[in-house]
Backbone as CSV, one residue per row, in Angstrom:
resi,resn,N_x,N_y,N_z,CA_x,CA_y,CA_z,C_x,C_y,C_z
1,UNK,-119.155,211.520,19.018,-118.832,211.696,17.617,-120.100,212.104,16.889
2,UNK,-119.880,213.266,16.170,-120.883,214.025,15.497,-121.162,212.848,14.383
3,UNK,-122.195,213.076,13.492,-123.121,211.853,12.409,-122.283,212.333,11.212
4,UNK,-122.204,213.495,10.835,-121.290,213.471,10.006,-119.476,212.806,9.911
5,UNK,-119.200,212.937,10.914,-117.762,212.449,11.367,-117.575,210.993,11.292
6,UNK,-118.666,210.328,11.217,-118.593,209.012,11.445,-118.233,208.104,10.471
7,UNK,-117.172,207.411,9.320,-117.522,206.833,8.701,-118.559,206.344,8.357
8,UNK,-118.823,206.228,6.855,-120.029,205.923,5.878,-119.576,204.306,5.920
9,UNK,-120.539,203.254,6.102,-120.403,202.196,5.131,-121.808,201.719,4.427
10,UNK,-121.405,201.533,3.561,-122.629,201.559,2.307,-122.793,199.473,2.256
11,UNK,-123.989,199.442,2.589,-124.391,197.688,2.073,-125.056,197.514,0.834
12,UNK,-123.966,197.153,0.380,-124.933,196.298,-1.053,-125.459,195.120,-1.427
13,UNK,-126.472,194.788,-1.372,-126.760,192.934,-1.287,-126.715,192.649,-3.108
14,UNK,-125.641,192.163,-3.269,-125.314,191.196,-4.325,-125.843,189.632,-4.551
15,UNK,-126.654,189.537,-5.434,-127.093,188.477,-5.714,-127.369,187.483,-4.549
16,UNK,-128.050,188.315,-3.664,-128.374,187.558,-2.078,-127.650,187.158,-0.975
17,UNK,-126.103,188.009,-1.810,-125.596,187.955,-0.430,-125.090,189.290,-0.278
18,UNK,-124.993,189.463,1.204,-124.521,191.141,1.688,-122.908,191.262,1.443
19,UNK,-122.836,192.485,1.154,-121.573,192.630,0.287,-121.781,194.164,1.449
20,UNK,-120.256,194.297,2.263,-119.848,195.697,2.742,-118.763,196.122,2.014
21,UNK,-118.727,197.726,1.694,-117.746,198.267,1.152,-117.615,199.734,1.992
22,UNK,-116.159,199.568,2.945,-116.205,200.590,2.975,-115.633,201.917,3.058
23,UNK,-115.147,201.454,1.627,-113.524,202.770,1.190,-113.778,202.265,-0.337
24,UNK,-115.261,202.720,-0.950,-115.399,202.496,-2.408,-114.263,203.030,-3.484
25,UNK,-113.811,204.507,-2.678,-112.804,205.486,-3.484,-111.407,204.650,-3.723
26,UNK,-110.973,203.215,-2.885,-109.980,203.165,-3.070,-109.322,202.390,-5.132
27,UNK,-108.314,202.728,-5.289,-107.920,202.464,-6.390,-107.642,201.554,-6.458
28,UNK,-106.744,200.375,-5.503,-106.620,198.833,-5.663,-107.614,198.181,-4.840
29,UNK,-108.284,197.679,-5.529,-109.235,196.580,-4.623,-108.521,194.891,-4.074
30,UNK,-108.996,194.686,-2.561,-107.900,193.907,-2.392,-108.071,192.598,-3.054
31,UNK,-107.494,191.929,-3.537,-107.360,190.336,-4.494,-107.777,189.545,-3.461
32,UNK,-107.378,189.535,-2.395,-108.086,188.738,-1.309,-109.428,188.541,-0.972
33,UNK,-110.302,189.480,-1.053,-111.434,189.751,-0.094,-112.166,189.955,-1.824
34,UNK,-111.640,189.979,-3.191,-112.331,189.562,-4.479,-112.384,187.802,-4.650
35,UNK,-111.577,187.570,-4.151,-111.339,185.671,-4.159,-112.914,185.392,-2.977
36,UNK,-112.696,186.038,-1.682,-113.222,185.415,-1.065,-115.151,185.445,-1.738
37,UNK,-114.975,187.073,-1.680,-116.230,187.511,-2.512,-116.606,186.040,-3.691
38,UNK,-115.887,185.998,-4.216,-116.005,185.063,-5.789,-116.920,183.682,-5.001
39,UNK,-115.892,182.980,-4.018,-116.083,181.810,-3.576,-117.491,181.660,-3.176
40,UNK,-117.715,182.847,-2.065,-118.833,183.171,-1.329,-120.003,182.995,-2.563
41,UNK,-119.958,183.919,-3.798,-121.190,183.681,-4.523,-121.600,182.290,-4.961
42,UNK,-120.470,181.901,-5.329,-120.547,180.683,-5.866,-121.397,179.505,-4.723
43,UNK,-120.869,179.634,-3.734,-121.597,178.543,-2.603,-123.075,178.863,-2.280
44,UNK,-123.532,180.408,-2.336,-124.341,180.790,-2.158,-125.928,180.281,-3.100
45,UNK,-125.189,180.488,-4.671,-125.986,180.632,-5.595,-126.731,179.388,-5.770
46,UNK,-127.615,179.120,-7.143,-128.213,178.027,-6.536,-127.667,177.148,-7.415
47,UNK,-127.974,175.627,-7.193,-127.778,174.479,-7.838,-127.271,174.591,-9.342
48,UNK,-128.341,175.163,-9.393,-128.390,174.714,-10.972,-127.479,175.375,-11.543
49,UNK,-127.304,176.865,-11.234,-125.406,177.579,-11.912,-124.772,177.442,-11.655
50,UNK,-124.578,176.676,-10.385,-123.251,176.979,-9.754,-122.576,175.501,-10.693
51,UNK,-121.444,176.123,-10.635,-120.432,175.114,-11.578,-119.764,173.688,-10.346
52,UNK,-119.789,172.896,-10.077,-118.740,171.833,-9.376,-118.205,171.797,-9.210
53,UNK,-117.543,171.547,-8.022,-115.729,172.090,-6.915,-114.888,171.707,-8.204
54,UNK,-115.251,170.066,-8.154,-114.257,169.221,-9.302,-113.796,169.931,-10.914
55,UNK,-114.661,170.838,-11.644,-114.776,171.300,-12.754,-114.228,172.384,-12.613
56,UNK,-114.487,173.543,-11.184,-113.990,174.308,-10.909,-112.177,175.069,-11.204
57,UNK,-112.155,175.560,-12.097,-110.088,175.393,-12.325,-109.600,176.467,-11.111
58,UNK,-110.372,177.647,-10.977,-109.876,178.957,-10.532,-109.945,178.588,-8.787
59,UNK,-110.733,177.654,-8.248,-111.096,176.964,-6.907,-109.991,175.885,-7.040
60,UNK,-109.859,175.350,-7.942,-108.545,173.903,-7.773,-107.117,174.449,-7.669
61,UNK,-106.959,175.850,-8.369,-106.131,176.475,-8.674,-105.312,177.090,-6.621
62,UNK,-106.515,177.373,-6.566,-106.859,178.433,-5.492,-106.219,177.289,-3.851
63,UNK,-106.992,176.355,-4.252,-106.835,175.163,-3.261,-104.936,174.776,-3.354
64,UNK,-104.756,174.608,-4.352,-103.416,173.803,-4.753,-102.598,175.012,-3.681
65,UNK,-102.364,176.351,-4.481,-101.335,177.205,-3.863,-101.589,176.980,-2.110
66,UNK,-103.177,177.044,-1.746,-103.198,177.172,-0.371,-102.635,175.990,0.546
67,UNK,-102.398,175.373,-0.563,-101.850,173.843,0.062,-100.339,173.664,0.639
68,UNK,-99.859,174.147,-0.554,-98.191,174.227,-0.792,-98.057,175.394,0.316
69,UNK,-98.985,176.831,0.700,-98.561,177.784,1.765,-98.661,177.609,2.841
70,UNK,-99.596,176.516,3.498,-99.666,176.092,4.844,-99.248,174.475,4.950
71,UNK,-98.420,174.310,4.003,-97.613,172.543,4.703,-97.556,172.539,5.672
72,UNK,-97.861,171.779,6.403,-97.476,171.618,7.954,-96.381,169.833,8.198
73,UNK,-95.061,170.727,8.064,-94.336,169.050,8.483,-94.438,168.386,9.541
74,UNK,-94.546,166.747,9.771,-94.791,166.300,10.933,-93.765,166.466,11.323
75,UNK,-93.720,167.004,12.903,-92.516,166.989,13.588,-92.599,165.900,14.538
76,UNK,-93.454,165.183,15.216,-93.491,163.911,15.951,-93.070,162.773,15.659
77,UNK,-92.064,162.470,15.654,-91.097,161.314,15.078,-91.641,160.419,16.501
78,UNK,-91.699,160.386,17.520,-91.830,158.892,18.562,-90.807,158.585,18.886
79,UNK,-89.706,159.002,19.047,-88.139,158.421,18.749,-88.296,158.074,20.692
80,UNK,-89.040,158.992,21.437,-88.837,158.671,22.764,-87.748,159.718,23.418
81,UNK,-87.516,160.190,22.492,-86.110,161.095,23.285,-86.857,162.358,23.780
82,UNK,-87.954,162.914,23.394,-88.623,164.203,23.977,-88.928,163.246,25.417
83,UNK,-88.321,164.207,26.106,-89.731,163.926,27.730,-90.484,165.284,27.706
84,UNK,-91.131,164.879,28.483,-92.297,165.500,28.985,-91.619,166.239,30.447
85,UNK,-91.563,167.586,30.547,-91.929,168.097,32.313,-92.912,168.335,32.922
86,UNK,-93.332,167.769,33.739,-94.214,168.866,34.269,-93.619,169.819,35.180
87,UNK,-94.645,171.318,34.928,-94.379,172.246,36.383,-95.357,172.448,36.712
């Protein structure tokens, strides 16, 4: 593959942390990978700006939905009626 042919990706280091972009042209930027971006600065940055998980609304916010999307119901009741096979 010729050097021109090759996809471009451009690094930008944002406030000390590395930030890749690499489809700047696109028109929707994904909400996902802006959340994660967000979180990332925040843990990164230092003490003294960074705001507190607890105080945090847009992180409590963020936490709650992720909560309710991965419930996991117990299915292990003990009742004794599963056996076990081996093969």
């Amino acid at each position: 593959m010729q050097e021109e042919d090759a996809p471009r990706v451009e690094i930008v280091i944002e406030e000390g942390v590395l930030v890749q972009d690499e489809n700047k042209d696109n028109e929707c930027p994904d909400p996902l990978k802006q959340l994660i971006r967000c979180f990332q600065r925040a843990a990164t940055s230092e003490e003294s700006q960074a705001q507190t998980i607890h105080d945090d609304n847009l992180y409590i916010r963020f936490a709650d939905v992720m909560a309710q999307s991965i419930h996991i119901e117990e299915e292990d009741d003990d009742d004794g009626d599963d056996v076990e096979i081996d093969q």
